[in-house]
TIRO-2110 file (N, C-alpha, C; in Angstrom, 1 decimal):
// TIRO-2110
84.5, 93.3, 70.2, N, 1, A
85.8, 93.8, 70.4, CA, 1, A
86.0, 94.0, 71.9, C, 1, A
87.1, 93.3, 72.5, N, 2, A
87.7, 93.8, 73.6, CA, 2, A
87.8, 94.8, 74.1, C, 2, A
87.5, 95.3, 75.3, N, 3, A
87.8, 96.5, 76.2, CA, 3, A
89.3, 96.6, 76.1, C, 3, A
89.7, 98.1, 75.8, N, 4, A
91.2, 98.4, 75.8, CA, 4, A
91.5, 98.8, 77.2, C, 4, A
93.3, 99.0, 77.4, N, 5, A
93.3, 99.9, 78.5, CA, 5, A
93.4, 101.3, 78.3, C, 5, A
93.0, 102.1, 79.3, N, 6, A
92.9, 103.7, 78.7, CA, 6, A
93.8, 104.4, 80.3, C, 6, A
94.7, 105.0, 80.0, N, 7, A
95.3, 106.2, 81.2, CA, 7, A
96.5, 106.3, 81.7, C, 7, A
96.8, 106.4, 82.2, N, 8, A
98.3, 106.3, 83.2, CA, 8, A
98.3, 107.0, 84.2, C, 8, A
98.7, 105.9, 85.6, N, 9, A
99.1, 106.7, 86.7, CA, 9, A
99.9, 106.1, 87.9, C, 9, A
100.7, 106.6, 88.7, N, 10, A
101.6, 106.2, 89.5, CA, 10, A
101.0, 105.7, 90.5, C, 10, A
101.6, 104.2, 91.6, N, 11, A
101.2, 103.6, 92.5, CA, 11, A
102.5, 103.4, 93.5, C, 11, A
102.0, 103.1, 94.5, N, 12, A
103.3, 102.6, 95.5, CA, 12, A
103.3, 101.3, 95.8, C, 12, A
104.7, 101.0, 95.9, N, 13, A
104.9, 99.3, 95.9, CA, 13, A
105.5, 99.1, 97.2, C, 13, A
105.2, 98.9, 98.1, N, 14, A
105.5, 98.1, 99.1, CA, 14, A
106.9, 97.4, 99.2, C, 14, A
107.4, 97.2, 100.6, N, 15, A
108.8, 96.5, 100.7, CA, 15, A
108.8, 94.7, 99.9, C, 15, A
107.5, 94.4, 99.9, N, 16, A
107.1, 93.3, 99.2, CA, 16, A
106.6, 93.1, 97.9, C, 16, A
106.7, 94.1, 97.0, N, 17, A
106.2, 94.0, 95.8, CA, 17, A
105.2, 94.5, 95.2, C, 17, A
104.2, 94.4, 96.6, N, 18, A
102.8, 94.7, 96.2, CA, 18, A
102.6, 95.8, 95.3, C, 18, A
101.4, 96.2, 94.3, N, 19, A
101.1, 97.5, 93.8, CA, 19, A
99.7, 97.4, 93.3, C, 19, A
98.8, 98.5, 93.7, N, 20, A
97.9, 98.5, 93.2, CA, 20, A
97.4, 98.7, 91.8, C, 20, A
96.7, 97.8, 91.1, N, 21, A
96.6, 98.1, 89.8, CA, 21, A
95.7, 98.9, 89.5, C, 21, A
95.5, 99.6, 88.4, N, 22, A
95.0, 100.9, 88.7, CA, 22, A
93.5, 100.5, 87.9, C, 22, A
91.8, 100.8, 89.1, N, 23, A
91.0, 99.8, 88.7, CA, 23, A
90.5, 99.9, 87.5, C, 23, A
90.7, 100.4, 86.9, N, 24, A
90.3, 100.7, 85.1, CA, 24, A
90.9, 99.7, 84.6, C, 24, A
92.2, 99.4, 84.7, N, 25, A
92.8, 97.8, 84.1, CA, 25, A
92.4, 96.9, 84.8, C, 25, A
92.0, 96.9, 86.0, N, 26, A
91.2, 95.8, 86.3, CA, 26, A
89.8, 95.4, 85.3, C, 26, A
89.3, 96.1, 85.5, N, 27, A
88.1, 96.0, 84.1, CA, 27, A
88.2, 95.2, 83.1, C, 27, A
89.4, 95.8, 82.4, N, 28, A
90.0, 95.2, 81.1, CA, 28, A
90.3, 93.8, 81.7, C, 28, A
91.2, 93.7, 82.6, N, 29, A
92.2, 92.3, 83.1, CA, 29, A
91.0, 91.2, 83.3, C, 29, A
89.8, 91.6, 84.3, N, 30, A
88.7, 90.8, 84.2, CA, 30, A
88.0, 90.3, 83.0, C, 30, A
87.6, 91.0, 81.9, N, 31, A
87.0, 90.7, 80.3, CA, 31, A
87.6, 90.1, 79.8, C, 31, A
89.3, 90.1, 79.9, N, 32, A
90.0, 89.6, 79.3, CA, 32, A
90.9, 88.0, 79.8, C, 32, A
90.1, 87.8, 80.7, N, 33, A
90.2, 86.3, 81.5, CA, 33, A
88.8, 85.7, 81.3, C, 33, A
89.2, 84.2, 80.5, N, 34, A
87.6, 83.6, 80.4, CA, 34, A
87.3, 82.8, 81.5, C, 34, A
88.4, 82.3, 82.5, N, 35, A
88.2, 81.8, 83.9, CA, 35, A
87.5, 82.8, 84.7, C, 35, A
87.6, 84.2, 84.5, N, 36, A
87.1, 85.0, 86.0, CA, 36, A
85.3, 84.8, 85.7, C, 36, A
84.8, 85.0, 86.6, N, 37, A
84.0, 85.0, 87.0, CA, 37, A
83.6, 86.5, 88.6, C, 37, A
82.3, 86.6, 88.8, N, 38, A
81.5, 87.7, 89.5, CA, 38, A
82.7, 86.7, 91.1, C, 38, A
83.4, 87.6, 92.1, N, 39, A
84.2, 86.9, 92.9, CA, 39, A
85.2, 86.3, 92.7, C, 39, A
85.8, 86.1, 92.0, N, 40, A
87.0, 85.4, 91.5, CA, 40, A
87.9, 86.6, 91.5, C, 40, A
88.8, 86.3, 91.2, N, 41, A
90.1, 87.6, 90.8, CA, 41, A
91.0, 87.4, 89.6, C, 41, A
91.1, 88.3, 88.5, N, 42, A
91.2, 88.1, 87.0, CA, 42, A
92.8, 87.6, 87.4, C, 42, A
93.4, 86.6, 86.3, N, 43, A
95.0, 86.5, 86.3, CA, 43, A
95.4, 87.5, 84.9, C, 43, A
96.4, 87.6, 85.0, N, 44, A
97.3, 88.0, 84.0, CA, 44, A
98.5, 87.6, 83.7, C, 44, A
99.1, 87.7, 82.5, N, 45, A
100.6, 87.9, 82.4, CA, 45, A
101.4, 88.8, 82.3, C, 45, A
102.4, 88.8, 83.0, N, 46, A
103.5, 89.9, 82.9, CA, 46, A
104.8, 89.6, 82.2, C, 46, A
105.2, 90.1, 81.1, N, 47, A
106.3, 90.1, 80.6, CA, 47, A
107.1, 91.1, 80.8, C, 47, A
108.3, 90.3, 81.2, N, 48, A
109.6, 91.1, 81.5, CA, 48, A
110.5, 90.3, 80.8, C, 48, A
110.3, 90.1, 79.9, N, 49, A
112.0, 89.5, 79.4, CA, 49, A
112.1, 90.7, 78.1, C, 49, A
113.8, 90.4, 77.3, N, 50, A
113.6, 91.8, 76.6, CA, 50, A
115.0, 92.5, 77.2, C, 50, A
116.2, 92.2, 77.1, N, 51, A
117.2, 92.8, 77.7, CA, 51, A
117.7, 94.8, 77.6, C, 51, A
116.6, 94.8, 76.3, N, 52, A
116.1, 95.9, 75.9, CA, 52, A
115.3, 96.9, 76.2, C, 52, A
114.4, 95.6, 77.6, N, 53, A
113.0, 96.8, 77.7, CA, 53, A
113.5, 97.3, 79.0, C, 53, A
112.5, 97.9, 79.4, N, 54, A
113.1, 99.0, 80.5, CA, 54, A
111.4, 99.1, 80.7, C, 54, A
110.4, 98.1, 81.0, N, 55, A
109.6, 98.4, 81.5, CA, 55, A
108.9, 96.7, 81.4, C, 55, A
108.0, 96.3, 82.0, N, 56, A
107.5, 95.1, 81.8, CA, 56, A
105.9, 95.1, 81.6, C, 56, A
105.6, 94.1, 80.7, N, 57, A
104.2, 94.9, 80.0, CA, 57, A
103.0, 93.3, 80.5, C, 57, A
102.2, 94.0, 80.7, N, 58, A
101.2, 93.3, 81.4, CA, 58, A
99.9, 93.1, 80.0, C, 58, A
99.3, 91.5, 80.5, N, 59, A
98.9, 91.3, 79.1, CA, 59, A
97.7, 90.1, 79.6, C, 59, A
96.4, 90.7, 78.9, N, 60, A
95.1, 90.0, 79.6, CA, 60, A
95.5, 88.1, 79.2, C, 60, A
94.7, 87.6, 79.9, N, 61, A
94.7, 86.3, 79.4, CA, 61, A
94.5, 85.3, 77.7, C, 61, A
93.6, 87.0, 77.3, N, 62, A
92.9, 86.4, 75.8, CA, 62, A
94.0, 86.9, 74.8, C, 62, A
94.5, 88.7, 75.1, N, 63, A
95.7, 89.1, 74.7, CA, 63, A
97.0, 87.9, 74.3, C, 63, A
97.6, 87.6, 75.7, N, 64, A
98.5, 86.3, 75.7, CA, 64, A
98.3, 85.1, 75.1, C, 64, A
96.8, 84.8, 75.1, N, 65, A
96.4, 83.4, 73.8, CA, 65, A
96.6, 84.0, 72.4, C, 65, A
96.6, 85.1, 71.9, N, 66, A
96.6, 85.4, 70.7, CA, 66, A
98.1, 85.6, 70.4, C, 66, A
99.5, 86.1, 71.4, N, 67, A
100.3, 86.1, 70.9, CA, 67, A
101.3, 85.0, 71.0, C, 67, A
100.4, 83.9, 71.7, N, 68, A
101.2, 82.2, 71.9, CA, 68, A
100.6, 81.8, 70.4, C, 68, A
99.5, 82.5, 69.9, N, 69, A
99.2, 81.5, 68.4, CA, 69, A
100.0, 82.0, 67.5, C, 69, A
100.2, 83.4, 67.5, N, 70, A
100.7, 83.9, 66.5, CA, 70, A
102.2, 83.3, 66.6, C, 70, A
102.9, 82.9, 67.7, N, 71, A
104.2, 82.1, 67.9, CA, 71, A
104.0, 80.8, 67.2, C, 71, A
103.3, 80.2, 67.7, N, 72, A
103.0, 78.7, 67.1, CA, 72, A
102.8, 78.6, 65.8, C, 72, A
102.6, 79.7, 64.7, N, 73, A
102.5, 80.1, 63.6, CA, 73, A
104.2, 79.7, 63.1, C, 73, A
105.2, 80.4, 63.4, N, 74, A
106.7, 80.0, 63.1, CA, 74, A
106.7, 78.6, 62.9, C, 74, A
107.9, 78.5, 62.4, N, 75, A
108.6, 77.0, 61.8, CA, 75, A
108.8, 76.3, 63.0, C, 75, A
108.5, 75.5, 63.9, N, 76, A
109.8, 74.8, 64.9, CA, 76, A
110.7, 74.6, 64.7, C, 76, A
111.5, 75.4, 65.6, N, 77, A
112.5, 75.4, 65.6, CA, 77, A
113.8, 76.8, 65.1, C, 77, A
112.6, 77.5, 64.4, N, 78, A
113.6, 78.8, 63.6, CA, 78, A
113.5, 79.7, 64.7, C, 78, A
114.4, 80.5, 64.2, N, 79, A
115.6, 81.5, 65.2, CA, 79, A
114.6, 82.2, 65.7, C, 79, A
113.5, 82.7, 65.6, N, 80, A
111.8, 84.0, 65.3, CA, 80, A
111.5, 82.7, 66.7, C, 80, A
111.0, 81.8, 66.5, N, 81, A
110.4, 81.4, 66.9, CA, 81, A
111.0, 81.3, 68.6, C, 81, A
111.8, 80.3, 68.7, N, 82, A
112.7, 80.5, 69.7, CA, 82, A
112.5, 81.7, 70.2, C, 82, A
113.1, 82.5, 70.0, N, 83, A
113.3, 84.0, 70.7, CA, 83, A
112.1, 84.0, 71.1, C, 83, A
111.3, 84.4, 70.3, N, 84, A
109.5, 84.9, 71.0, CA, 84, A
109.1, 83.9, 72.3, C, 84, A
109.6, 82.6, 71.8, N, 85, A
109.0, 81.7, 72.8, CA, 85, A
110.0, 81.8, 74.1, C, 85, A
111.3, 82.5, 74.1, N, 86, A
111.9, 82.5, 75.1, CA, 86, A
111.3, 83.8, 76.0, C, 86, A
110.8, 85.0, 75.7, N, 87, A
110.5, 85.9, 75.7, CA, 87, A
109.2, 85.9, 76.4, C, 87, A
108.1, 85.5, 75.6, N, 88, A
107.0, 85.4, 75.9, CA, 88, A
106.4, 84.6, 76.9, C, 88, A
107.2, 83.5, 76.6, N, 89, A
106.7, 82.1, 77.8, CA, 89, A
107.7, 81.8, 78.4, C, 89, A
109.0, 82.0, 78.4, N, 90, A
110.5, 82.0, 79.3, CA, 90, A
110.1, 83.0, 80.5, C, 90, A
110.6, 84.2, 80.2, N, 91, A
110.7, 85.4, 80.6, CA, 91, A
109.2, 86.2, 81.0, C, 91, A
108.4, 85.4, 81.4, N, 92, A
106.8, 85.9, 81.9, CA, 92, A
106.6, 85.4, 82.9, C, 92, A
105.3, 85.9, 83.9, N, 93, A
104.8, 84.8, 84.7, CA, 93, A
103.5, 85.2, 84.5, C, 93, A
102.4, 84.2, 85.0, N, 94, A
101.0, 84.2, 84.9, CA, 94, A
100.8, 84.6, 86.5, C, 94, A
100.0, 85.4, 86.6, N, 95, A
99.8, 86.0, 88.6, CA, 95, A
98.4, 86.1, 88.1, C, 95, A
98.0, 86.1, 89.4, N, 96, A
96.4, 86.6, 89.9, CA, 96, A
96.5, 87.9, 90.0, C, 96, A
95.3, 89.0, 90.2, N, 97, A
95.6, 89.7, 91.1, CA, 97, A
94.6, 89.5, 92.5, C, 97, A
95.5, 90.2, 93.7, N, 98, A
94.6, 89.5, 94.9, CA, 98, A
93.5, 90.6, 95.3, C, 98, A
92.5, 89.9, 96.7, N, 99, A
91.9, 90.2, 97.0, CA, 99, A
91.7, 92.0, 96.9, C, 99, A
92.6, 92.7, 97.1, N, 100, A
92.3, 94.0, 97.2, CA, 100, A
93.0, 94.9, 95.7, C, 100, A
93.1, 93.8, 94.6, N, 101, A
93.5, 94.7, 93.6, CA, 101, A
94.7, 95.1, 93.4, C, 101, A
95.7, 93.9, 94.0, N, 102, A
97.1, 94.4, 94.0, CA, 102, A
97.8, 93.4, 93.2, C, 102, A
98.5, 93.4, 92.3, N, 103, A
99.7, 92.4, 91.9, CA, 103, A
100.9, 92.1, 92.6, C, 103, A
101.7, 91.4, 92.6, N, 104, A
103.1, 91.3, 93.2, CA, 104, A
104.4, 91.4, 91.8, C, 104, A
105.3, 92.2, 92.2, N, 105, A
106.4, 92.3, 91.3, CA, 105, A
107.8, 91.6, 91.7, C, 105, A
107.9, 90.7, 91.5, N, 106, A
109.0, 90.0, 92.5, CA, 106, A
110.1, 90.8, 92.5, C, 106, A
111.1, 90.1, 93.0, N, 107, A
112.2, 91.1, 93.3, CA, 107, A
113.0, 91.1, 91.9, C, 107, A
112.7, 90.2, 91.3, N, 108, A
113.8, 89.8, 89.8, CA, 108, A
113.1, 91.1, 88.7, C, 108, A
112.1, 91.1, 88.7, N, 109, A
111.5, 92.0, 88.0, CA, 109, A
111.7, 93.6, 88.3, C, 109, A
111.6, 93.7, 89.8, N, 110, A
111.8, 95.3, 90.6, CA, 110, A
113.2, 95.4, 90.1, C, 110, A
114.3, 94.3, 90.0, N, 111, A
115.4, 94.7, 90.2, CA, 111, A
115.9, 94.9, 88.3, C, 111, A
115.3, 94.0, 87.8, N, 112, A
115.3, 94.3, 86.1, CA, 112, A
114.9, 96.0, 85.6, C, 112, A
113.6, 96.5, 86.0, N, 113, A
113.4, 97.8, 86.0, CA, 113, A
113.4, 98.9, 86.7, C, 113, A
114.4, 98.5, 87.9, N, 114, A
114.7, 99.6, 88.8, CA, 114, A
113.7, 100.3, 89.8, C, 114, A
112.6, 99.4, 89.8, N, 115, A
111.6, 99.8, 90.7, CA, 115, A
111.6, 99.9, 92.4, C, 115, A
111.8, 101.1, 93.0, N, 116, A
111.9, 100.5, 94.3, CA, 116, A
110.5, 100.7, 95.2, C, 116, A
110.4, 102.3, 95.1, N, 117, A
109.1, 102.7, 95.7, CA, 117, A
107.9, 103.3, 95.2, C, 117, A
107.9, 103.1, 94.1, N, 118, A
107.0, 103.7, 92.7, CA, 118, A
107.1, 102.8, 91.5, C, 118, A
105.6, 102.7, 91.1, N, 119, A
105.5, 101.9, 90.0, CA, 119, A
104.7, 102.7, 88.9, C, 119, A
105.2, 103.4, 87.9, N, 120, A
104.1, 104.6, 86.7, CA, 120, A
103.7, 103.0, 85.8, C, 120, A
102.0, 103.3, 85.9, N, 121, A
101.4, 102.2, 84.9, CA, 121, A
100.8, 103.0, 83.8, C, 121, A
101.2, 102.8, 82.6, N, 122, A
100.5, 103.4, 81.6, CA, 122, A
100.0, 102.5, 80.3, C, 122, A
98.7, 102.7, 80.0, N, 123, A
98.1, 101.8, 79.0, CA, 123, A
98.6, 101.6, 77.7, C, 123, A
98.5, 100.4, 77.0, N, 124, A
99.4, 100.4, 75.5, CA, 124, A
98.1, 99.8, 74.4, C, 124, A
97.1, 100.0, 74.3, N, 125, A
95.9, 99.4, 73.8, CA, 125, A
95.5, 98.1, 74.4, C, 125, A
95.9, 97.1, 74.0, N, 126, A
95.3, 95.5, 74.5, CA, 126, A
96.6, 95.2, 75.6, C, 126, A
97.7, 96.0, 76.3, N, 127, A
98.4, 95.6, 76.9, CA, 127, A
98.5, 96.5, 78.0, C, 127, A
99.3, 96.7, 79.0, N, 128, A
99.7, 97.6, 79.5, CA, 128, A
101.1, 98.0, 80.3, C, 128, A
101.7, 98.9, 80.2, N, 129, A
103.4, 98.9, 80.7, CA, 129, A
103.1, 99.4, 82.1, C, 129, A
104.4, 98.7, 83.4, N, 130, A
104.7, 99.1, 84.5, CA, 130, A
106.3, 99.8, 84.1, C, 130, A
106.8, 100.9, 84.5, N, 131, A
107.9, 101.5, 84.6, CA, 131, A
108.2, 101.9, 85.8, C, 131, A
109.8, 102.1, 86.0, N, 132, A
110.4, 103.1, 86.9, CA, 132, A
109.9, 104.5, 86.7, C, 132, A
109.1, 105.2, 87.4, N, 133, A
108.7, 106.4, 87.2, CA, 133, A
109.7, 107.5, 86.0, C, 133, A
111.3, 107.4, 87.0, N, 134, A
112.1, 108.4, 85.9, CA, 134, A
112.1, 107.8, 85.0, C, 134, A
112.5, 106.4, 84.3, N, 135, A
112.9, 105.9, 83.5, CA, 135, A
112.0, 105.9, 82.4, C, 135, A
110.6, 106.2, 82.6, N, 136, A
109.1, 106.4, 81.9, CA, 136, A
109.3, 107.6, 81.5, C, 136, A
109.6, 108.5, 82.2, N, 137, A
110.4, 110.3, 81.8, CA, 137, A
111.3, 110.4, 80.9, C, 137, A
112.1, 109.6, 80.6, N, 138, A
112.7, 109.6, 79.7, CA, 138, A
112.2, 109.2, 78.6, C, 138, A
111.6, 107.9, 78.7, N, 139, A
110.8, 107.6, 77.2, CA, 139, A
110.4, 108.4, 76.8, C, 139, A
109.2, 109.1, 77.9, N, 140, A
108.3, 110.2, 77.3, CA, 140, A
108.9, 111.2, 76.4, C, 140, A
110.1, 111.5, 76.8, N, 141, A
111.4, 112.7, 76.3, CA, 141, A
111.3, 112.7, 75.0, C, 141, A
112.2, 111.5, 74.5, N, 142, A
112.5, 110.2, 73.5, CA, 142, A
111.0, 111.0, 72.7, C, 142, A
109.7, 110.4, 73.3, N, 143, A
108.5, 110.1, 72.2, CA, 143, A
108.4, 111.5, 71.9, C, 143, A
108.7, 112.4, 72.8, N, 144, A
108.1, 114.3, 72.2, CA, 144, A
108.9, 114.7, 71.2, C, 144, A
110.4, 114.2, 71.5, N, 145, A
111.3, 114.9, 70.6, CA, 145, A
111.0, 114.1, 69.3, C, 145, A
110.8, 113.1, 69.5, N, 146, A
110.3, 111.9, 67.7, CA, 146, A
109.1, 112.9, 67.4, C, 146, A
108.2, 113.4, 68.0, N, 147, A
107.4, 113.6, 67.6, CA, 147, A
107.3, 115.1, 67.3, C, 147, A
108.1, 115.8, 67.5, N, 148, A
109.1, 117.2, 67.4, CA, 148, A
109.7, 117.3, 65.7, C, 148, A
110.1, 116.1, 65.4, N, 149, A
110.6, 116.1, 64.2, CA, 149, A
109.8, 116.5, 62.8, C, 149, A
108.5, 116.3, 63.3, N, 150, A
107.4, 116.6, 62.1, CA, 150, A
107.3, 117.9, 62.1, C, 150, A
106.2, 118.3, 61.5, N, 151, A
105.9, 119.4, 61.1, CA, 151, A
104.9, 120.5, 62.6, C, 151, A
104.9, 121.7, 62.5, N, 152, A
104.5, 121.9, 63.5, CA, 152, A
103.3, 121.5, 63.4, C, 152, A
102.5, 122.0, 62.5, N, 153, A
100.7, 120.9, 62.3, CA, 153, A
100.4, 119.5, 61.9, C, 153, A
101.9, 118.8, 61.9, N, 154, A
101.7, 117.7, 61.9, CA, 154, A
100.6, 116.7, 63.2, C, 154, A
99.4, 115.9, 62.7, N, 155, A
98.5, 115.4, 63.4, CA, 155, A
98.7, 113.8, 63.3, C, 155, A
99.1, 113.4, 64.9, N, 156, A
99.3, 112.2, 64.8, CA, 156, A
98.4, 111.4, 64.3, C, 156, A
96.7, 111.6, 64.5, N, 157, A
96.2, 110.5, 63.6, CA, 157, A
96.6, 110.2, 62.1, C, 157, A
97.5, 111.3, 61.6, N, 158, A
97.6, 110.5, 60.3, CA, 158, A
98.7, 109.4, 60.1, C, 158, A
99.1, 108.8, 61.0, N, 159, A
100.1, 107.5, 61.2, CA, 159, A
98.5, 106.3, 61.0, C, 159, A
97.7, 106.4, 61.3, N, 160, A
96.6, 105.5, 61.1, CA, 160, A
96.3, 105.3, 59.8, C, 160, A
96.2, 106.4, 58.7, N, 161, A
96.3, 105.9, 57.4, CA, 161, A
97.5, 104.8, 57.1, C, 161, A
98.8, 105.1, 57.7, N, 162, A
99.8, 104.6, 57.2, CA, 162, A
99.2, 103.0, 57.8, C, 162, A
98.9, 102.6, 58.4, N, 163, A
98.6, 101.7, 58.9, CA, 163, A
97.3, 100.9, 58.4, C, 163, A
96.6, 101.4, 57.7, N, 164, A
95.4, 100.9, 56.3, CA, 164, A
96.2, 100.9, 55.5, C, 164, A
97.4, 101.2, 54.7, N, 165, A
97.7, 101.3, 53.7, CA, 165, A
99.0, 100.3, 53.6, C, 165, A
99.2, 100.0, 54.6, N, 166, A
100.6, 98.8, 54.9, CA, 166, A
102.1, 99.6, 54.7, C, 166, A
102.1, 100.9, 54.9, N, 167, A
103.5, 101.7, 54.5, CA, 167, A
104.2, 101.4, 55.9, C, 167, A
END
């Protein structure tokens, strides 16, 4: 099994895009590229498409081969299919990261999620999200109060059964 990503934490981006990835996802980004090699520098993909999202999710090399097959699985040509593929392989780009562990966020991307001087990176299991710091505050809001709704001893691990059980 794949190394996941595990943590979250805030970085500064530069007048040019740059941000440091935080080196624990490096780890992952490395394992998860079958090109990298000891001196090389791991690539990844970044997805920002999603007129919906409000954050752009970064996704190992092996990650991204698995959700290009699961696409190529659809009909050609049906509506599912399309979409995903506009999304996934429209709306992404493949980047390195360079010598000192930094990605670049171009300006279409900074300007899609409101990024100017802060980038909050937080881990999503085999993926990982960049946000606008407030704009991540708010989700966070959103997930307390969803998660407010239960019971006071309500314990998130038991959404894992729901998830063996197919409910």
């Amino acid at each position: 099994m794949a190394r996941r990503f595990r943590g979250e934490s805030t970085h500064k981006v530069d007048a040019k895009g740059r941000v440091s990835i935080p080196a624990a996802f490096r780890r992952v980004l490395e394992e998860g590229d079958p090109d990298w090699t000891d001196g090389l520098f791991p690539n990844l993909v970044l997805v920002y498409g999603g007129k919906s999202r409000d954050f752009v999710e970064g996704y190992t090399m092996d990650s991204m081969e698995e959700v290009d097959e699961k696409i190529a699985q659809l009909p050609r040509g049906s509506k599912q299919r399309r979409m995903l593929e506009h999304m996934f392989s429209g709306q992404s780009q493949q980047i390195q990261i360079d010598p000192t562990g930094r990605l670049v966020l171009t300006q279409k991307i900074r300007d899609k999620i409101g990024i100017s001087n802060e980038a909050f990176f937080i881990a999503a299991g085999d993926t990982f999200q960049i946000w606008e710091p407030s704009a991540y505050d708010a989700h966070a809001t959103r997930m307390d109060e969803w998660f407010d709704e239960d019971e006071d001893d309500f314990d998130p691990l038991a959404l894992l059964d729901m998830a063996s059980t197919g409910e």
